[in-house]
PyMOL CGO cylinders between C-alpha atoms (Angstrom):
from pymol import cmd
from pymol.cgo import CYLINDER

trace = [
    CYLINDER, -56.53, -5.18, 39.01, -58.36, -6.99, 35.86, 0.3, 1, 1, 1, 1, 1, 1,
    CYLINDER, -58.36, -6.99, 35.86, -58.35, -10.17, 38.33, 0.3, 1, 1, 1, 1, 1, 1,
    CYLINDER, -58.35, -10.17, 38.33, -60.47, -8.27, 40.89, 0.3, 1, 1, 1, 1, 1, 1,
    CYLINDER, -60.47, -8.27, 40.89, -63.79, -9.36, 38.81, 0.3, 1, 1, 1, 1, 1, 1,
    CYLINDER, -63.79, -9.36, 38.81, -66.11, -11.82, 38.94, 0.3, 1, 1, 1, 1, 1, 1,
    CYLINDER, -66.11, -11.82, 38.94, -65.14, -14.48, 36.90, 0.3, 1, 1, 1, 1, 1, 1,
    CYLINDER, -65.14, -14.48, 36.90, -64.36, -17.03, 38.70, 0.3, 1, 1, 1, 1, 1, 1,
    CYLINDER, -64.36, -17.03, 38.70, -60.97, -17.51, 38.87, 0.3, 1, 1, 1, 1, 1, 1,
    CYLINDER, -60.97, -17.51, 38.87, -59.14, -15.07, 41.52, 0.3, 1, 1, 1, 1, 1, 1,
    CYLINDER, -59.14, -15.07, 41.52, -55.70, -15.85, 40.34, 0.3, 1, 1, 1, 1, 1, 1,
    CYLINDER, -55.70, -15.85, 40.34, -55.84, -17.87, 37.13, 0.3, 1, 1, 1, 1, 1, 1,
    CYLINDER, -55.84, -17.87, 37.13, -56.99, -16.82, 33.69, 0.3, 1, 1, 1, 1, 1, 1,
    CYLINDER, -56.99, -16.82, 33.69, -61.11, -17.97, 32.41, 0.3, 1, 1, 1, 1, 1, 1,
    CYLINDER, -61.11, -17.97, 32.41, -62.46, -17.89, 29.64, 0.3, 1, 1, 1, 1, 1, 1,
    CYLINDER, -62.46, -17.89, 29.64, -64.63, -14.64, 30.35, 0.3, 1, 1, 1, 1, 1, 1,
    CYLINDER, -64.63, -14.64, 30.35, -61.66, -12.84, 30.99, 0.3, 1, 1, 1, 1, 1, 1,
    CYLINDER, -61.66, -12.84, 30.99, -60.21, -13.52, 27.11, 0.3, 1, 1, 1, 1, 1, 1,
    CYLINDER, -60.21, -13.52, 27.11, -64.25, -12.78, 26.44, 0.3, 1, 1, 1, 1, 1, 1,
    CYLINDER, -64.25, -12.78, 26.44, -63.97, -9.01, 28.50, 0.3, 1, 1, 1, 1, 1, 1,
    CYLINDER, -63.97, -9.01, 28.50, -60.82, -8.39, 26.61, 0.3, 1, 1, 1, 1, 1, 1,
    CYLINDER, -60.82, -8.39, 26.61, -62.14, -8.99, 23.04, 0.3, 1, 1, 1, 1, 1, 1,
    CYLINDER, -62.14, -8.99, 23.04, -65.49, -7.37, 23.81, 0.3, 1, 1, 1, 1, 1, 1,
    CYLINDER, -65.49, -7.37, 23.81, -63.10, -4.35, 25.00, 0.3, 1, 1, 1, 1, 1, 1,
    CYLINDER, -63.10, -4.35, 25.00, -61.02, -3.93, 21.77, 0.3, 1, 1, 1, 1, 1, 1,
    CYLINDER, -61.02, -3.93, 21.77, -63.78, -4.33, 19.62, 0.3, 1, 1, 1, 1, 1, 1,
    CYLINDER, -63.78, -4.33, 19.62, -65.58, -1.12, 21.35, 0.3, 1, 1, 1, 1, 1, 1,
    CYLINDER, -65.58, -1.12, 21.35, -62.13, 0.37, 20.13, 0.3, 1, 1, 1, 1, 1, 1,
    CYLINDER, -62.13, 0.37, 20.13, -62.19, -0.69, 16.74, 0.3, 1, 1, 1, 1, 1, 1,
    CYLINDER, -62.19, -0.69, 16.74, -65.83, 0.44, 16.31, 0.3, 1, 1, 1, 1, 1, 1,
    CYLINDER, -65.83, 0.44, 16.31, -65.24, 3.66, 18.42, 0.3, 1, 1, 1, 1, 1, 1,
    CYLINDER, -65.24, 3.66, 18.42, -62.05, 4.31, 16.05, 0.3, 1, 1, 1, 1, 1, 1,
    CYLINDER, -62.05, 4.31, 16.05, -64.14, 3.79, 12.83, 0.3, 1, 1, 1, 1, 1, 1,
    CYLINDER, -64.14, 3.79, 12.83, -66.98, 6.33, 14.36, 0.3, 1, 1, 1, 1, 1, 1,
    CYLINDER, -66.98, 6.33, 14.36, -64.19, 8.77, 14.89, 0.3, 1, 1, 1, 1, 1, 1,
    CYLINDER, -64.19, 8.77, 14.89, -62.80, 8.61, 11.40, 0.3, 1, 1, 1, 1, 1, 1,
    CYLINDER, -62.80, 8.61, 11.40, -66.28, 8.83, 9.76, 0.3, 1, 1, 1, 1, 1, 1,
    CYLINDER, -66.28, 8.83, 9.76, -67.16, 12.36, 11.98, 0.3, 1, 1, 1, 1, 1, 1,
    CYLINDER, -67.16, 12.36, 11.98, -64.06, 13.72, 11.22, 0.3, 1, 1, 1, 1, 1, 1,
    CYLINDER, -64.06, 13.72, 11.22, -64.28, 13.31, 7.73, 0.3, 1, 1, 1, 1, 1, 1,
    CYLINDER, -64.28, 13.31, 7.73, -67.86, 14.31, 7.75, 0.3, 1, 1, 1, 1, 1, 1,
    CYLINDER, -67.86, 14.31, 7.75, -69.13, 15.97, 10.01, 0.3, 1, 1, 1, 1, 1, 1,
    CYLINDER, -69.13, 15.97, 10.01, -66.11, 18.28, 10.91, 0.3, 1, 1, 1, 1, 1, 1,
    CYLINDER, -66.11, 18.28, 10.91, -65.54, 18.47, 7.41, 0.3, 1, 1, 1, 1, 1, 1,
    CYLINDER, -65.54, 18.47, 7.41, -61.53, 17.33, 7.90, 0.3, 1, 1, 1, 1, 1, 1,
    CYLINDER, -61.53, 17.33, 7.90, -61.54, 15.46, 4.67, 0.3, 1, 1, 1, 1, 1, 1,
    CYLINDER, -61.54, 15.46, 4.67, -61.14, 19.08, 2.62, 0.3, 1, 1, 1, 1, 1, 1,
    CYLINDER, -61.14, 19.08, 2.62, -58.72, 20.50, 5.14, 0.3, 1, 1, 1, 1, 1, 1,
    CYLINDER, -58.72, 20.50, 5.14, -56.40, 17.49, 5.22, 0.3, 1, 1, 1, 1, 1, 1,
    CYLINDER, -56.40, 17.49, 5.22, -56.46, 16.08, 1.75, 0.3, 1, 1, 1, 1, 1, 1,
    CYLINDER, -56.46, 16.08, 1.75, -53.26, 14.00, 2.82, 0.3, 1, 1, 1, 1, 1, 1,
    CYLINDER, -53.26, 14.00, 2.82, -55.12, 12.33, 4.83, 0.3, 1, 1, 1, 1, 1, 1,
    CYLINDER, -55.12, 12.33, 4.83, -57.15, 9.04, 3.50, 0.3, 1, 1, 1, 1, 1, 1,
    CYLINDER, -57.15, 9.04, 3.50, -60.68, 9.20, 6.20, 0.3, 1, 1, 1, 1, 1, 1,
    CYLINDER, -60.68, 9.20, 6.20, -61.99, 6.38, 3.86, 0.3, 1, 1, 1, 1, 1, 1,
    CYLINDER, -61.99, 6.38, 3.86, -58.96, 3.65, 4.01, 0.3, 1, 1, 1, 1, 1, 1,
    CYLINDER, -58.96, 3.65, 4.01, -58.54, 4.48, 7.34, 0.3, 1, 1, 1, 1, 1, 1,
    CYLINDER, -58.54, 4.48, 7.34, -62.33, 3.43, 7.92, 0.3, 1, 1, 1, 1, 1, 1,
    CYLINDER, -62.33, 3.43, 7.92, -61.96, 0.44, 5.27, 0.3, 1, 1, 1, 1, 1, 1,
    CYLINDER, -61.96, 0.44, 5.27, -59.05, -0.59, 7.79, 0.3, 1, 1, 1, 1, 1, 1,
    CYLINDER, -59.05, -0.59, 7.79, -61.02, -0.38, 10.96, 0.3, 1, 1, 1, 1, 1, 1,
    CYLINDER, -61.02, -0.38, 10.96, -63.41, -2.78, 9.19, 0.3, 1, 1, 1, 1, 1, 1,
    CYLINDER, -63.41, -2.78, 9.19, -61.29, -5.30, 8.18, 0.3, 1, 1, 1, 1, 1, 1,
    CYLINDER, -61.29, -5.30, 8.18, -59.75, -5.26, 11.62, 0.3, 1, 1, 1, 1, 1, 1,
    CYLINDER, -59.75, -5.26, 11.62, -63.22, -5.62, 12.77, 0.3, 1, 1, 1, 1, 1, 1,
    CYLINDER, -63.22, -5.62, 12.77, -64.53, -8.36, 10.62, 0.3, 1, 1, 1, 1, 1, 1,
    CYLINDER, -64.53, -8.36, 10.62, -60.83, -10.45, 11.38, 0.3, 1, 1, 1, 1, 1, 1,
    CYLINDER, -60.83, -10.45, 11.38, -61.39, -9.99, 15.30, 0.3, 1, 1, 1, 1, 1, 1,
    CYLINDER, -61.39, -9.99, 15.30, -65.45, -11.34, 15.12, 0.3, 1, 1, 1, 1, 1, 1,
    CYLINDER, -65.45, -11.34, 15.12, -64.90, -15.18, 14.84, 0.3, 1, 1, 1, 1, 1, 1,
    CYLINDER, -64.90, -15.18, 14.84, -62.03, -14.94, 17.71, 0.3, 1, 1, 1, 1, 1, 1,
    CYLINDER, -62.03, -14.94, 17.71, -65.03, -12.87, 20.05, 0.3, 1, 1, 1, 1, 1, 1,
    CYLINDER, -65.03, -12.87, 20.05, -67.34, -15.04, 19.13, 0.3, 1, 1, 1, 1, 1, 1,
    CYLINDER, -67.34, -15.04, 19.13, -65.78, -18.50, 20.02, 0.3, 1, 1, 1, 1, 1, 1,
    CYLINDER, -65.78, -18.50, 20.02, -64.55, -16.14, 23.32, 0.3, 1, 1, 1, 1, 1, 1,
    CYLINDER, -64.55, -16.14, 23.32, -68.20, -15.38, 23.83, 0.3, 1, 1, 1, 1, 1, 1,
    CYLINDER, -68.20, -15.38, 23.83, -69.49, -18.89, 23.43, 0.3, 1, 1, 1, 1, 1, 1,
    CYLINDER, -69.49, -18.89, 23.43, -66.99, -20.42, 25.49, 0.3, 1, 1, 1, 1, 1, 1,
    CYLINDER, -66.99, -20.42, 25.49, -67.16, -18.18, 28.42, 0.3, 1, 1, 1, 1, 1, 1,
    CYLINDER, -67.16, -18.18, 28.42, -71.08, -17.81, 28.58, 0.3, 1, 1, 1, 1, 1, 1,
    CYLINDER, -71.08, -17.81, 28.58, -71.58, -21.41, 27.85, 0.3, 1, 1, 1, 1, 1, 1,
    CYLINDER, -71.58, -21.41, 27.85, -73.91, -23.42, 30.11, 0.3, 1, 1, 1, 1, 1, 1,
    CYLINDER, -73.91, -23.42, 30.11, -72.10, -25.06, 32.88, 0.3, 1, 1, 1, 1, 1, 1,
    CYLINDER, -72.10, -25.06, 32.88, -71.97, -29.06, 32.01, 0.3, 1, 1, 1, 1, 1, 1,
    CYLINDER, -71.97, -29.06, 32.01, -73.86, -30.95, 34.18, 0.3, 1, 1, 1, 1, 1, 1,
    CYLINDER, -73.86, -30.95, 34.18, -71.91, -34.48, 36.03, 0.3, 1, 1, 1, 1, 1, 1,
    CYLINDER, -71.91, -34.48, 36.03, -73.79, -37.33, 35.11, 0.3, 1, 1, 1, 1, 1, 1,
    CYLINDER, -73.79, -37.33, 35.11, -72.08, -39.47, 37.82, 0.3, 1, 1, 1, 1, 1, 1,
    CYLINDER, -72.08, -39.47, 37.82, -74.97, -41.16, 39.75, 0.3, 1, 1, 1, 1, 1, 1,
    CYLINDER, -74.97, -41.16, 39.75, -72.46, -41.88, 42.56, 0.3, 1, 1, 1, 1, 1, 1,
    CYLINDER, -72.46, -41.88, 42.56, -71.61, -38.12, 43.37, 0.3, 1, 1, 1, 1, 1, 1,
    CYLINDER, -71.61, -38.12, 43.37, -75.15, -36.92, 42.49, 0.3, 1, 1, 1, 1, 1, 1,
    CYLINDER, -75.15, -36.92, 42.49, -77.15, -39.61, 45.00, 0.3, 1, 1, 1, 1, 1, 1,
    CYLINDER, -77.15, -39.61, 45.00, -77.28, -39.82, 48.80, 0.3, 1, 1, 1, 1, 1, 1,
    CYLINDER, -77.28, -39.82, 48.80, -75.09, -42.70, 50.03, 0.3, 1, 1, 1, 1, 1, 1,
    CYLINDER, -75.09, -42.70, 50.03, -77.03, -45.62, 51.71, 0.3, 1, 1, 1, 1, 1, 1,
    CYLINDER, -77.03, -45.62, 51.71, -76.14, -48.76, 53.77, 0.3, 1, 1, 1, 1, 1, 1,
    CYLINDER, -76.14, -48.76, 53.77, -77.00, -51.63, 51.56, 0.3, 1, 1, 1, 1, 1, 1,
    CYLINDER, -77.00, -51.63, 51.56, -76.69, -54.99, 53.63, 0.3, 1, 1, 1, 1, 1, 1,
]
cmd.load_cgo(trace, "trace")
């Protein structure tokens, strides 16, 4: 199914595809840090469950976060780079009949 999307490749792997992937799990990360931070204060959980540690588990989404950026970004660069342009006169001009 993830190979039904435009990306230019039907059955092979691109570049936007490792791009989608990382842009995916960092929504998770960040979604999974927003989660501990309501929980602990906004539904008040951090009384309730003393065992549990709301602010390591939010230190640990960061770190997770800030180890995964340089890997999206190269992803990002790569896959929404500008297409290189051929510089081959031969290809790139019509053919003509020289005597």
């Amino acid at each position: 199914m993830a190979r039904l999307k435009l990306n230019g490749a039907l059955r092979t792997y691109s570049p936007l595809s490792r791009f989608l992937e990382l842009e995916i799990l960092t929504m998770g990360i960040d979604g999974k840090k927003q989660l501990w931070e309501t929980l602990r204060d906004l539904a008040g959980l951090a009384a309730r469950l003393p065992d549990v540690d709301f602010d390591e588990l939010i230190e640990r989404a960061e770190r997770q976060r800030a180890e995964l950026e340089p890997f999206r970004m190269r992803a990002g660069t790569k896959a929404l780079a500008a297409p290189t342009v051929s510089t081959d006169l031969n290809r790139s001009s019509p053919s003509r009949d020289v005597p």
